[in-house]
DSSP file (Angstrom, degrees, kcal/mol; ACC not computed):
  #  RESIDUE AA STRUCTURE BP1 BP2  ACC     N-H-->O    O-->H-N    N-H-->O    O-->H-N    TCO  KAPPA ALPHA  PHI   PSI    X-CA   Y-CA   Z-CA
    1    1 A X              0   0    0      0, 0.0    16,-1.6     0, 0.0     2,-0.5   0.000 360.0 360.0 360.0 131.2 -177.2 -160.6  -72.2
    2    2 A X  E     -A   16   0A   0     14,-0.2     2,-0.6    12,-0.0    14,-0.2  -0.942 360.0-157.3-127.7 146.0 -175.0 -162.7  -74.4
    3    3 A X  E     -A   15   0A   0     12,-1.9    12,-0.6    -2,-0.5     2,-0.3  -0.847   9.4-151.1-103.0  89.9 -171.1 -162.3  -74.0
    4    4 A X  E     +A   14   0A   0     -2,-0.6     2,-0.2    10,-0.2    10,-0.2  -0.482  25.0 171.9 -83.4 146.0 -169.0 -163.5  -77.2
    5    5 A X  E     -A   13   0A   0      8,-1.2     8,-2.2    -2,-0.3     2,-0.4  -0.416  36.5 -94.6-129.7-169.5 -165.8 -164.6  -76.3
    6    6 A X  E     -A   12   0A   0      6,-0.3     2,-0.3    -2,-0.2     6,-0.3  -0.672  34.7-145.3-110.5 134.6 -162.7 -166.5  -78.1
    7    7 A X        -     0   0    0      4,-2.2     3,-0.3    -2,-0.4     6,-0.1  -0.591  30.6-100.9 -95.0 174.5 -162.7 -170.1  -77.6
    8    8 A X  S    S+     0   0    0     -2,-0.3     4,-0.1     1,-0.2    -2,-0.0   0.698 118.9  50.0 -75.6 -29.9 -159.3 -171.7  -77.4
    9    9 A X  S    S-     0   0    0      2,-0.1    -1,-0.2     3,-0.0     3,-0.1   0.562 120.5 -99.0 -89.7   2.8 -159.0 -172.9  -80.7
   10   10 A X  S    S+     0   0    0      1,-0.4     3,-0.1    -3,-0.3    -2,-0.0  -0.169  84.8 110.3 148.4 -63.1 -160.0 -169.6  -82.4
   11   11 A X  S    S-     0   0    0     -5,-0.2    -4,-2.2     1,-0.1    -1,-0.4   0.106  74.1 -92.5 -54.2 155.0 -163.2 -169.7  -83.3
   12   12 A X  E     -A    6   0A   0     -6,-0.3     2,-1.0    -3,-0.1    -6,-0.3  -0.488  37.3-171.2 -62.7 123.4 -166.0 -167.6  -81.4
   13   13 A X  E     -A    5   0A   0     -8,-2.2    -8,-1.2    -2,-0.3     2,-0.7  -0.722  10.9-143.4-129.4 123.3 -167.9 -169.0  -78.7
   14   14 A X  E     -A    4   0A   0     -2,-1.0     2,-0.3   -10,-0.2   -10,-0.2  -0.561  17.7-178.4 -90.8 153.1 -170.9 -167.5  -77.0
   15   15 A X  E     -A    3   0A   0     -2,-0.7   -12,-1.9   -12,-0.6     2,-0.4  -0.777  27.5-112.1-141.1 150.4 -171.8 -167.7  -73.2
   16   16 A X  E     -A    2   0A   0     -2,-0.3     2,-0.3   -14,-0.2   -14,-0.2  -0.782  24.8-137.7 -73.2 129.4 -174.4 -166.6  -71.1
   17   17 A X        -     0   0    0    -16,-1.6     2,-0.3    -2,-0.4     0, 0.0  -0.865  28.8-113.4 -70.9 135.3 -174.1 -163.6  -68.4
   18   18 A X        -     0   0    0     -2,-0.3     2,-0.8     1,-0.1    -1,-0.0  -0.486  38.2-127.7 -67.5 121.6 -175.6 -163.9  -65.4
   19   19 A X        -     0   0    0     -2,-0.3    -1,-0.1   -18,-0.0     3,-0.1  -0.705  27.3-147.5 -85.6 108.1 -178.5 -160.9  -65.7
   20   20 A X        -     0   0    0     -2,-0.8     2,-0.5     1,-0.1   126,-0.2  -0.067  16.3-107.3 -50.0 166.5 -178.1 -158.8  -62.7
   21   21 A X        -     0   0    0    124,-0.6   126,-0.2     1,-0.0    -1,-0.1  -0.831  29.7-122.8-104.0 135.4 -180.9 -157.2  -61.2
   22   22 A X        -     0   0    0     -2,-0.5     2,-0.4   124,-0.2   126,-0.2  -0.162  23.0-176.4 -91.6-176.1 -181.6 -153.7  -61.5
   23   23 A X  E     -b  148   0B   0    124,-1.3   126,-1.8   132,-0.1   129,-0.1  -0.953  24.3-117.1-156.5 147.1 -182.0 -151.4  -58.8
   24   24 A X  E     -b  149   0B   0      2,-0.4   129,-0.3    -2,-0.4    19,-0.2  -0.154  42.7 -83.8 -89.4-167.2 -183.0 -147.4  -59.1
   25   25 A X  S    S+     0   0    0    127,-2.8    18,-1.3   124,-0.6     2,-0.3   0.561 114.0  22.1 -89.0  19.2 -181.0 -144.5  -58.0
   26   26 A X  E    S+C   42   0C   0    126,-0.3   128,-3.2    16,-0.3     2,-0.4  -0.959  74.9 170.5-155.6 148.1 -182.0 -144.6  -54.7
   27   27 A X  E     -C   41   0C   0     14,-1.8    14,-1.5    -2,-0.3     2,-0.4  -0.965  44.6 -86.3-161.6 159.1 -183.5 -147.6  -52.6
   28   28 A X  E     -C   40   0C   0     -2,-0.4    87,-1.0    12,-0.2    12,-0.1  -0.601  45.9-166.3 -96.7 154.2 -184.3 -148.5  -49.4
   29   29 A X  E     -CD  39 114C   0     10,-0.6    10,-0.5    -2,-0.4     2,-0.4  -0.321   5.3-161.8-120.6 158.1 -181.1 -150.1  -47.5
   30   30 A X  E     - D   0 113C   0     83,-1.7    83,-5.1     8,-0.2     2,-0.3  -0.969   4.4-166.8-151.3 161.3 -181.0 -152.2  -44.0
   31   31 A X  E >>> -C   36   0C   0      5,-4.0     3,-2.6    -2,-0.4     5,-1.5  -0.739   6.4-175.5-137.2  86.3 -177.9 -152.6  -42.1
   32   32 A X  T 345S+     0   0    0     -2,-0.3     3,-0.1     1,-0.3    80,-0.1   0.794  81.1  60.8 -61.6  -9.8 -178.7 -155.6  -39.3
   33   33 A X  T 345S+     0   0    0     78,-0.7    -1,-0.3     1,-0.2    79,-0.1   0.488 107.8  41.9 -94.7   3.6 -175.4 -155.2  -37.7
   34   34 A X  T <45S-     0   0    0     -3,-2.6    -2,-0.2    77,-0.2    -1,-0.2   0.318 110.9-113.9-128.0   6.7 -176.2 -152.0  -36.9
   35   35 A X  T  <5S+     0   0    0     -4,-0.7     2,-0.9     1,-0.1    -3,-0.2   0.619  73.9 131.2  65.4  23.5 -179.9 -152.3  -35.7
   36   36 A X  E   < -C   31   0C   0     -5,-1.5    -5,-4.0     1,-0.2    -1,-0.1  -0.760  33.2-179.0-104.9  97.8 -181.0 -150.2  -38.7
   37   37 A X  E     +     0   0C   0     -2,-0.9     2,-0.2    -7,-0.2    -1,-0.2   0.747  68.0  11.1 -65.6 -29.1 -183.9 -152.0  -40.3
   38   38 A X  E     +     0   0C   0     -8,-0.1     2,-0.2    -7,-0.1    -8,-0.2  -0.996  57.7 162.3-138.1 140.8 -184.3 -149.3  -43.1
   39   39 A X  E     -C   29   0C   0    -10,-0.5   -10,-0.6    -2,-0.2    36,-0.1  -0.583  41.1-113.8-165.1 107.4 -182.8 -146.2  -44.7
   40   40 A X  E     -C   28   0C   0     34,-0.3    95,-1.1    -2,-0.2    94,-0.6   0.107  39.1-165.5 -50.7 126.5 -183.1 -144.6  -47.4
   41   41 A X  E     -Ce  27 135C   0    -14,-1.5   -14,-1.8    93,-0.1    95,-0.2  -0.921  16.5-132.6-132.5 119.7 -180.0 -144.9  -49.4
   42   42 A X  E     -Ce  26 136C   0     93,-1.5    95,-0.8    -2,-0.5     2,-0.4  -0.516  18.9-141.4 -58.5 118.0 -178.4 -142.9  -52.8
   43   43 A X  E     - e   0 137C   0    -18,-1.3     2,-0.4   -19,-0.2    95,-0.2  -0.672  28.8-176.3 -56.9 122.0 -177.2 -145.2  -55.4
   44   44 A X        +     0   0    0     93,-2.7    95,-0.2    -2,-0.4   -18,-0.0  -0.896  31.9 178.3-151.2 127.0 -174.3 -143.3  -56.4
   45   45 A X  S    S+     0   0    0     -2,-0.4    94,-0.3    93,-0.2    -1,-0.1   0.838  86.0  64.0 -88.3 -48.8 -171.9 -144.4  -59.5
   46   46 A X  S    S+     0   0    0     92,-0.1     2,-0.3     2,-0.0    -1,-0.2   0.849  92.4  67.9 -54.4 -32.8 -169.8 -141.0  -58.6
   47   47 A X        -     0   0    0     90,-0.2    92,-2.0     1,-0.2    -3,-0.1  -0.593  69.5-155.3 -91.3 157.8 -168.9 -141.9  -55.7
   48   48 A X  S    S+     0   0    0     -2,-0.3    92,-1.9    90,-0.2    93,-0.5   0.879  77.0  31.7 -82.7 -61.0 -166.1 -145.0  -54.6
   49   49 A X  S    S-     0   0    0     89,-0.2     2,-0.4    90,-0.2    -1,-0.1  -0.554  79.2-111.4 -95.2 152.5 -167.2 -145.7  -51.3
   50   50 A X        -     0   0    0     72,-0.5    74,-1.9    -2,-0.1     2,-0.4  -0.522  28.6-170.8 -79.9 174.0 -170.0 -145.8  -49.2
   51   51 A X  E     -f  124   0C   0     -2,-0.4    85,-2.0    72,-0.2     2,-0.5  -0.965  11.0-163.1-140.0 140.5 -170.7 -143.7  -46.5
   52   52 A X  E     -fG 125 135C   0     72,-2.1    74,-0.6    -2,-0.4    83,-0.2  -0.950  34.0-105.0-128.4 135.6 -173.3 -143.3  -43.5
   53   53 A X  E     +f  126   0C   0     81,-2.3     2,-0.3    -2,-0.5    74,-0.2  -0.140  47.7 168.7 -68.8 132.2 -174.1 -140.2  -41.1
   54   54 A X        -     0   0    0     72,-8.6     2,-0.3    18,-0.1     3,-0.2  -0.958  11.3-177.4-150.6 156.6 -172.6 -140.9  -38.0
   55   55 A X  E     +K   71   0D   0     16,-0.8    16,-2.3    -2,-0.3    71,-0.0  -0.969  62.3  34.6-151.7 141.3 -172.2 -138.3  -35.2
   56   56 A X  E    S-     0   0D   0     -2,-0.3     2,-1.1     1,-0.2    -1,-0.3   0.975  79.9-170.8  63.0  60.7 -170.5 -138.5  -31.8
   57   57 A X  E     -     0   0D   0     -3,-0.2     2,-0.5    13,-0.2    13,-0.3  -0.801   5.2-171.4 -75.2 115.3 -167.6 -140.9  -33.0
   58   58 A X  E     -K   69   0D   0     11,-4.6    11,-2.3    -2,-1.1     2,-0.7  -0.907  26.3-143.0-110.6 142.1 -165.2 -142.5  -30.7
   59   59 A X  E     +K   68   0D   0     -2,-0.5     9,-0.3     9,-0.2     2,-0.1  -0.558  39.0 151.4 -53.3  93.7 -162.7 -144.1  -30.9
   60   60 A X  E     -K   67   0D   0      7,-1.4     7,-1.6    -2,-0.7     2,-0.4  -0.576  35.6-121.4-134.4-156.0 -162.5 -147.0  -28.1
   61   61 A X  E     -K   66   0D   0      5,-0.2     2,-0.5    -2,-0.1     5,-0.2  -0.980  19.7-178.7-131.9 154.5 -160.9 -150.7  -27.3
   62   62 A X  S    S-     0   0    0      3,-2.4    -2,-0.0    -2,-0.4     0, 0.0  -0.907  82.6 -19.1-160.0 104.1 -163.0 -154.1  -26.4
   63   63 A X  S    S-     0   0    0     -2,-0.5     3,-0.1     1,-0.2    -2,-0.0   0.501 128.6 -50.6  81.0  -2.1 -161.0 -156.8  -25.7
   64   64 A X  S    S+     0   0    0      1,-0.3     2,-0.4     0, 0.0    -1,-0.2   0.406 107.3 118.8  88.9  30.3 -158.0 -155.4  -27.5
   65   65 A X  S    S-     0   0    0     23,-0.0    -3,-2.4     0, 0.0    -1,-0.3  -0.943  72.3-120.8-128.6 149.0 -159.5 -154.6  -30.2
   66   66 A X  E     +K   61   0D   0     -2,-0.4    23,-1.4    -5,-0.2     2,-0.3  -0.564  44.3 171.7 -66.8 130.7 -159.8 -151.1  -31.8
   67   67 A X  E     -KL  60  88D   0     -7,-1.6    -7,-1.4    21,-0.3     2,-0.4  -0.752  21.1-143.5-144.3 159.1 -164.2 -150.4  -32.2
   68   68 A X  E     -KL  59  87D   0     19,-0.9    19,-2.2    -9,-0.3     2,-0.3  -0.930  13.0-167.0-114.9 127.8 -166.0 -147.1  -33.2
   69   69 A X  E     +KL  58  86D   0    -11,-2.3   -11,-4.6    -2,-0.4     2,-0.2  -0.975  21.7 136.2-137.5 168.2 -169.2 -146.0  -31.7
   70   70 A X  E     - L   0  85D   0     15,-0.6    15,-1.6    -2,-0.3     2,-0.6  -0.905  42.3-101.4-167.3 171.0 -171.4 -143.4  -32.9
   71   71 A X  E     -KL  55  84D   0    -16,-2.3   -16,-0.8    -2,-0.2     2,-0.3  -0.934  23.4-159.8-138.6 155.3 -174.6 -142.7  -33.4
   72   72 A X  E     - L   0  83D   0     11,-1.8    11,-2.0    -2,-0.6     2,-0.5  -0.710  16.2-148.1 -99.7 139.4 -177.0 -142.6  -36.4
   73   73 A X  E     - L   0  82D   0     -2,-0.3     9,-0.1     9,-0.2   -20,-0.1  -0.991  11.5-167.8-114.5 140.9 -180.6 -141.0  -37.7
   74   74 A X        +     0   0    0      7,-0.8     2,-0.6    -2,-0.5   -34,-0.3   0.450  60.2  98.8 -80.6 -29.4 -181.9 -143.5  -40.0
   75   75 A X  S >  S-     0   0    0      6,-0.5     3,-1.5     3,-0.1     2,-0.1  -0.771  81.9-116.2-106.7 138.6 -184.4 -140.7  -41.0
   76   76 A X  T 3  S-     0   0    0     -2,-0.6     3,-0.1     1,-0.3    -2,-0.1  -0.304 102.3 -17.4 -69.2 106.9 -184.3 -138.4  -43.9
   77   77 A X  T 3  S+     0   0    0     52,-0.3    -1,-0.3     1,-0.2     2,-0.3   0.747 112.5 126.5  61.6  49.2 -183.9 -134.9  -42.3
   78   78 A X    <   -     0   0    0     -3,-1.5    -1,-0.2     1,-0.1    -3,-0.1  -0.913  51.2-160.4-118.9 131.5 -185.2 -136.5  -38.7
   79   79 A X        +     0   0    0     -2,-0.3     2,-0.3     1,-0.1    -1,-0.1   0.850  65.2 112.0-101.7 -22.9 -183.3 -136.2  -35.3
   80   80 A X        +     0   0    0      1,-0.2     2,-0.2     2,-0.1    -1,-0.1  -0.807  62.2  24.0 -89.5 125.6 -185.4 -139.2  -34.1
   81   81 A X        -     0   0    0     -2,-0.3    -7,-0.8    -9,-0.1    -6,-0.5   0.630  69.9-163.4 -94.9 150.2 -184.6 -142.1  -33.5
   82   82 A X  E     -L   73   0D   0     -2,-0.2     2,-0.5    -9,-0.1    -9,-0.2  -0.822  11.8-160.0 -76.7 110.6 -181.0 -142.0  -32.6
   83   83 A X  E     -L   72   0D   0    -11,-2.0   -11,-1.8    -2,-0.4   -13,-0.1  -0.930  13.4-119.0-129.4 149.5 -179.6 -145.1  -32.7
   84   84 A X  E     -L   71   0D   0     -2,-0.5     2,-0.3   -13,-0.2   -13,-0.2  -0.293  28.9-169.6 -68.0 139.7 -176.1 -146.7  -30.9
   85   85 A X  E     +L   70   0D   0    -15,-1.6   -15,-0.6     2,-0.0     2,-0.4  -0.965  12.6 168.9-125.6 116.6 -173.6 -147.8  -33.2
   86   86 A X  E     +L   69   0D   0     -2,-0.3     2,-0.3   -17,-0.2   -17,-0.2  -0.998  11.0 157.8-129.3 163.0 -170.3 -149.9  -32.3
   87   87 A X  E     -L   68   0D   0    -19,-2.2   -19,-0.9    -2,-0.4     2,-0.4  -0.916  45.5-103.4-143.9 172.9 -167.9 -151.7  -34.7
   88   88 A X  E     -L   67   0D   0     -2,-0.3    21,-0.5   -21,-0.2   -21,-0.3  -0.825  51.5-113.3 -87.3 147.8 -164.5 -153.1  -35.1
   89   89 A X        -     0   0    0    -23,-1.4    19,-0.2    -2,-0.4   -23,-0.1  -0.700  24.6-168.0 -76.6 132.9 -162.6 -150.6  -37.2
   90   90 A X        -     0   0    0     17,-4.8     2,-0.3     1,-0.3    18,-0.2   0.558  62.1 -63.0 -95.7  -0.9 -161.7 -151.8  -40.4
   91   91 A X  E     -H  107   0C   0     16,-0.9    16,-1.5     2,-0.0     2,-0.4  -0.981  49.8 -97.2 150.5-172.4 -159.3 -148.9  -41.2
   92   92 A X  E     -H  106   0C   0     -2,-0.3     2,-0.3    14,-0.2    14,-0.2  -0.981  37.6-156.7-149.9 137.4 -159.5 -144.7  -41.8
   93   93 A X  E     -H  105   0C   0     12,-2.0    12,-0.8    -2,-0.4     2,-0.5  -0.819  19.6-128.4-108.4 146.8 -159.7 -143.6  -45.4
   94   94 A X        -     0   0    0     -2,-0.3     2,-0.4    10,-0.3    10,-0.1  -0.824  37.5-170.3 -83.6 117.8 -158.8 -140.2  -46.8
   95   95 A X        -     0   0    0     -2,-0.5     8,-1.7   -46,-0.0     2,-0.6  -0.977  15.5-148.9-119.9 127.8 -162.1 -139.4  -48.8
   96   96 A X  B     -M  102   0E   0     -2,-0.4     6,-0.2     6,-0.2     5,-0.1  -0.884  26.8-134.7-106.1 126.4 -162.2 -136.4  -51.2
   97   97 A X        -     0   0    0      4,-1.6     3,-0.0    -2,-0.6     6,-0.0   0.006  32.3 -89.3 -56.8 170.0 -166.0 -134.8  -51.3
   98   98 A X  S    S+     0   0    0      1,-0.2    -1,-0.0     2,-0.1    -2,-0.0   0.745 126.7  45.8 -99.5  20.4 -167.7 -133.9  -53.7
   99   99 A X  S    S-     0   0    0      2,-0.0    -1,-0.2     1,-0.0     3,-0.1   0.674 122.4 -93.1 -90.9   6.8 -166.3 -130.4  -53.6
  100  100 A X  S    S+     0   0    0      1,-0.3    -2,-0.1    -3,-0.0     2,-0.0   0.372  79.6 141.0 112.1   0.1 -163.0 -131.5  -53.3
  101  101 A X        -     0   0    0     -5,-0.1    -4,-1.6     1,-0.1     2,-0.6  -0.361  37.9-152.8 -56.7 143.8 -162.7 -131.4  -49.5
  102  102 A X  B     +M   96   0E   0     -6,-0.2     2,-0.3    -3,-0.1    -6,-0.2  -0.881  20.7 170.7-108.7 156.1 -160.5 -134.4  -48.2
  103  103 A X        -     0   0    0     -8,-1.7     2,-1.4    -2,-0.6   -10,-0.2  -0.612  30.9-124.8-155.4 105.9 -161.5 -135.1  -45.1
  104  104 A X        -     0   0    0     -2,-0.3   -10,-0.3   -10,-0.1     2,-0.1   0.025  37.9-178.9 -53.5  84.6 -159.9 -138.9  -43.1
  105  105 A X  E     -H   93   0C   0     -2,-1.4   -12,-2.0   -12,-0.8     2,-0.6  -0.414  31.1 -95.4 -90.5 169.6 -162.8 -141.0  -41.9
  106  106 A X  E     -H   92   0C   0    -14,-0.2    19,-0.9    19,-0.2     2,-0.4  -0.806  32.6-148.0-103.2 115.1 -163.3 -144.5  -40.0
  107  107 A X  E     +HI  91 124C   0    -16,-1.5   -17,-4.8    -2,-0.6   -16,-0.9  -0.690  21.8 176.0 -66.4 116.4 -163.9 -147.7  -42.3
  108  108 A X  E     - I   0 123C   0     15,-2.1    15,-0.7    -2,-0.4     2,-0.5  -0.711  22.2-133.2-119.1-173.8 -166.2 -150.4  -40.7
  109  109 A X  E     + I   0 122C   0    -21,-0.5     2,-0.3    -2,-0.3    13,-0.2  -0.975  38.5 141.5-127.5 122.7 -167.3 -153.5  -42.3
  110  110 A X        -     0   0    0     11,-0.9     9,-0.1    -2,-0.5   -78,-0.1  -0.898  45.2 -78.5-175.6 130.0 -170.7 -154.5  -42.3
  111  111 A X        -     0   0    0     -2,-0.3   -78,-0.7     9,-0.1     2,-0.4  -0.216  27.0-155.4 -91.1 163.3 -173.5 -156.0  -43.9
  112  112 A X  E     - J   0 119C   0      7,-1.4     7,-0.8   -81,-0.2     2,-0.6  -0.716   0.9-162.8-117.8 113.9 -175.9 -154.5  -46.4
  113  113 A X  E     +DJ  30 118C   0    -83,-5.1   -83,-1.7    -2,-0.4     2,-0.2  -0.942  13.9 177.3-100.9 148.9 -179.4 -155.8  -46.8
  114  114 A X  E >  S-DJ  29 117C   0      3,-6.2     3,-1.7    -2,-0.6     2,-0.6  -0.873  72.1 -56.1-141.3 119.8 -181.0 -154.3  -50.6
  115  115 A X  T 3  S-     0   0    0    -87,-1.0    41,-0.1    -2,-0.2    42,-0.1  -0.453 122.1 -22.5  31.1 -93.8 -184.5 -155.8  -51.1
  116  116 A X  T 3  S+     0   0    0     -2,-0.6     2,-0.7    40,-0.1    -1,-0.2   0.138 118.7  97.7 -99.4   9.1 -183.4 -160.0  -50.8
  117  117 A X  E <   +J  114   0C   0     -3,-1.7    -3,-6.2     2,-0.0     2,-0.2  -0.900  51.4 173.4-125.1 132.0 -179.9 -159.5  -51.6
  118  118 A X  E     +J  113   0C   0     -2,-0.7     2,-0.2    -5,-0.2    -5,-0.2  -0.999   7.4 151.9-138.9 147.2 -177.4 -159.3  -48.7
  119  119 A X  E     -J  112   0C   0     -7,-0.8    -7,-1.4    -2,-0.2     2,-0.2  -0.781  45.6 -90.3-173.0 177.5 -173.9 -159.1  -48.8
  120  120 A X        +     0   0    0     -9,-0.2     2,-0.4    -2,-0.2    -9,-0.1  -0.693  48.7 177.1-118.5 155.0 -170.6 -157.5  -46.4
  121  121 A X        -     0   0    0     -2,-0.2   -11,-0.9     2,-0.0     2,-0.3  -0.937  32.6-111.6-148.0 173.4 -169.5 -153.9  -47.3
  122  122 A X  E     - I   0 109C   0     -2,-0.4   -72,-0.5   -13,-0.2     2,-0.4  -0.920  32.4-154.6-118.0 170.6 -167.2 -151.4  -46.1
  123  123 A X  E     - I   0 108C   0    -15,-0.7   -15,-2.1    -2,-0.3     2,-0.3  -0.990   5.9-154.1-155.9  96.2 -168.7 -148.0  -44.4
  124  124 A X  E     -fI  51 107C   0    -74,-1.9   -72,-2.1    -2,-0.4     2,-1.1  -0.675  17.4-134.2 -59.2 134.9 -167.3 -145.0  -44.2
  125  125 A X  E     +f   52   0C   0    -19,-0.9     2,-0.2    -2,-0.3   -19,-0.2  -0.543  41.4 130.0-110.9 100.9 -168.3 -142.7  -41.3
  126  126 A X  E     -f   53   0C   0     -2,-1.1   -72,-8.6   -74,-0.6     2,-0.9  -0.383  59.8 -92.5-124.9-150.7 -169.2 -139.2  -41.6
  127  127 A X        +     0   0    0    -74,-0.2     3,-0.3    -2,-0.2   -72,-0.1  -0.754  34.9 172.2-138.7  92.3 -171.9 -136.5  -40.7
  128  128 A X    >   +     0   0    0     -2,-0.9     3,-1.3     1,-0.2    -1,-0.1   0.027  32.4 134.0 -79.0  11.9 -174.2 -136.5  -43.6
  129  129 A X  T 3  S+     0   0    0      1,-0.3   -52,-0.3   -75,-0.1    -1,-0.2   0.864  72.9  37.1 -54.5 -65.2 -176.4 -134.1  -41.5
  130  130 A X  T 3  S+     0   0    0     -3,-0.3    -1,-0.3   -53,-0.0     2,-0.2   0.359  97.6 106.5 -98.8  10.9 -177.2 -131.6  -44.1
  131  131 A X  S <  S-     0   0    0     -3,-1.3   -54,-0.2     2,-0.2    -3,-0.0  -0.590  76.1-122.4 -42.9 132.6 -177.5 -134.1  -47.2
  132  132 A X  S    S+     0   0    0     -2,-0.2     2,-0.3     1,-0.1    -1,-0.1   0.693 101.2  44.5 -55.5 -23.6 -180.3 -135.1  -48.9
  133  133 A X        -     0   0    0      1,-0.1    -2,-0.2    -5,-0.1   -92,-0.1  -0.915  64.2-150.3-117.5 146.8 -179.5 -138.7  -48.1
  134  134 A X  S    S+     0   0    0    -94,-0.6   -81,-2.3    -2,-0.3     2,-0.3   0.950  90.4  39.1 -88.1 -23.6 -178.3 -140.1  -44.7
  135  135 A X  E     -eG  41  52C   0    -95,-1.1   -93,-1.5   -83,-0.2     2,-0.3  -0.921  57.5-163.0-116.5 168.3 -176.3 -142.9  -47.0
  136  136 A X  E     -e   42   0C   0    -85,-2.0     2,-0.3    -2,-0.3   -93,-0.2  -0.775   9.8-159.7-132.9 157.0 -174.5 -143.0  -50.1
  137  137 A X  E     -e   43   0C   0    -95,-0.8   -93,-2.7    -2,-0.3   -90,-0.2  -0.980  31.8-167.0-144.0 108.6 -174.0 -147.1  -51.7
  138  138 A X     >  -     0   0    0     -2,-0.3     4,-1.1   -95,-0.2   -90,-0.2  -0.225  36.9 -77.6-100.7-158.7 -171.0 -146.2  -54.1
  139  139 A X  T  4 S+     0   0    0    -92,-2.0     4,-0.4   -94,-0.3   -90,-0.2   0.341 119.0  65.8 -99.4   3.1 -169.5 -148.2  -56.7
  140  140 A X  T  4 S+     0   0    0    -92,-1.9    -1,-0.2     2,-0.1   -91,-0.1   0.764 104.5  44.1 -34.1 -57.5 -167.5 -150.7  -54.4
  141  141 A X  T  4 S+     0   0    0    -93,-0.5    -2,-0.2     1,-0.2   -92,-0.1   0.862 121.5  40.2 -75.3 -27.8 -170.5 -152.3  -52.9
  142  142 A X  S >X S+     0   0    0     -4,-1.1     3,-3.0     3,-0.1     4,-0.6   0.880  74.5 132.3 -90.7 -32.3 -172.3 -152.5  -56.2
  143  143 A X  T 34 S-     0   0    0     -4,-0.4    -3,-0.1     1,-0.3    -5,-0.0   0.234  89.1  -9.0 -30.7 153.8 -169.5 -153.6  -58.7
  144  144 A X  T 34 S+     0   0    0      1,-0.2    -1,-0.3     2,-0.0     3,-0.1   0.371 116.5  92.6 -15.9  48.6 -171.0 -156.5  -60.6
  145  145 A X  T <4 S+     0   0    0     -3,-3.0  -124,-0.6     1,-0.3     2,-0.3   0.832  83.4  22.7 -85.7 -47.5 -173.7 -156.8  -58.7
  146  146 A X     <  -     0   0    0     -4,-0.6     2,-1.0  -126,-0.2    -1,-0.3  -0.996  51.5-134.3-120.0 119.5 -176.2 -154.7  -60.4
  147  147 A X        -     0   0    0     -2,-0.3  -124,-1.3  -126,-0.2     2,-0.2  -0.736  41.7-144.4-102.4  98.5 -177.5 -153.0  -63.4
  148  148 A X  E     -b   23   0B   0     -2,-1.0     2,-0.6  -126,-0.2  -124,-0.2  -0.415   9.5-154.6 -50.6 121.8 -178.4 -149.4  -62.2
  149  149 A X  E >   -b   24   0B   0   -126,-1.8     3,-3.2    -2,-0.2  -124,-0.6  -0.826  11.6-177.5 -61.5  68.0 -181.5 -147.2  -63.4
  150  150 A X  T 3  S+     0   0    0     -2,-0.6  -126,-0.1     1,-0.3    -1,-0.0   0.389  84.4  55.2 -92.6  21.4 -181.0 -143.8  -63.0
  151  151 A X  T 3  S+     0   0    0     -2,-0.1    -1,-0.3     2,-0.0     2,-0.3   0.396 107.8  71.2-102.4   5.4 -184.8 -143.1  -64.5
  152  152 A X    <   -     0   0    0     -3,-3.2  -127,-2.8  -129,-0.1     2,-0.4  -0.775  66.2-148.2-138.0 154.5 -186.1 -145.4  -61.7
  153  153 A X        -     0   0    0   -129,-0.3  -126,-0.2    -2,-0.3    -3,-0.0  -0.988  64.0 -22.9-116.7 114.7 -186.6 -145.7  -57.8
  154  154 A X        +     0   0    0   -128,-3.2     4,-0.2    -2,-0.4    -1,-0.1   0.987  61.8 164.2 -24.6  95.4 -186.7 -148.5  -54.9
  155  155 A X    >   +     0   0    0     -3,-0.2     3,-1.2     1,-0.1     4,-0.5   0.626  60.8  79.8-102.8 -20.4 -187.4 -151.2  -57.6
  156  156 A X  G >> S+     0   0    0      1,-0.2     3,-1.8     2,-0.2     4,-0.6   0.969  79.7  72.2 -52.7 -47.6 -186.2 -153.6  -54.5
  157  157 A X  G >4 S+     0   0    0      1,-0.3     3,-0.6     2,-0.2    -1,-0.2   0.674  81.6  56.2  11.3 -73.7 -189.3 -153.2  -53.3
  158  158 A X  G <4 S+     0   0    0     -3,-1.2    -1,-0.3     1,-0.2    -2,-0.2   0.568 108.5  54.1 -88.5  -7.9 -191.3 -155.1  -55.5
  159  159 A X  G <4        0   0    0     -3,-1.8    -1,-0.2    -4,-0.5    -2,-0.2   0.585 360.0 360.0 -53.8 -26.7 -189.1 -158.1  -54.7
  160  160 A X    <<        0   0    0     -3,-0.6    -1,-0.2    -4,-0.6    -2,-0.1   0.448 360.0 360.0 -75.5 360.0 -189.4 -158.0  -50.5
């Protein structure tokens, strides 16, 4: 990918881009701070944020600091395994669906493995129960990370 740019005296100067790696529209996801080694996760360009099904949230404090727990399935239309979740809360977001619902969810922060590349994200927490995917990877976490494929599928894979 070559970028042409302006040089300072005028003239045209060309530069290299660093060639992202592509990735399909869905791929499998690991979240180590959350004991979830894999999960199948929707690349999604429509969406801002991500989000992951969480169910039984509470609110609580440890140590004087505000935490979430909840619990997760990692598996695609699976009640097993359930697994316990806590975090620090990074905030609560107002999220509009995509039918237009808004609905105020808990922001955590947390890192994202995809195939060798790992990296800190923020999480929105909802109940993805009756989605086709239990997380959505929006266009925060990905921003110029990645060149997306939307003919193509866990092309991380072939990297692991």
């Amino acid at each position: 990918m070559i970028d042409v740019t302006m040089s300072p005296e005028g003239g045209r100067k060309k530069t290299r881009k660093r060639q992202r790696p592509r990735i399909g529209w869905r791929e499998w996801a690991g979240l180590p701070d959350l004991n979830v080694e894999r999960i199948n996760a929707k690349i999604d360009t429509g969406a801002k944020s991500s989000a992951i099904h969480a169910f039984r949230i509470r609110e609580i404090e440890l140590e004087g600091q505000l935490h979430v727990e909840f619990f997760l399935h990692p598996v695609q239309r699976r009640k097993r395994p359930e697994i316990y979740c806590c975090a620090p809360v990074a905030g609560k977001r107002i999220i509009r669906s995509s039918n237009g619902q808004e609905e105020e969810r808990f922001v955590i922060h947390t890192h994202l493995h995809l195939g060798p590349y790992n990296w800190k994200v923020d999480l929105t927490l909802t109940n993805r129960d009756a989605m086709g995917f239990r997380m959505l990877i929006g266009r925060d976490a990905l921003r110029r990370k990645f060149l997306i494929d939307p003919g193509a599928s866990y092309l991380l894979d072939e990297l692991v």
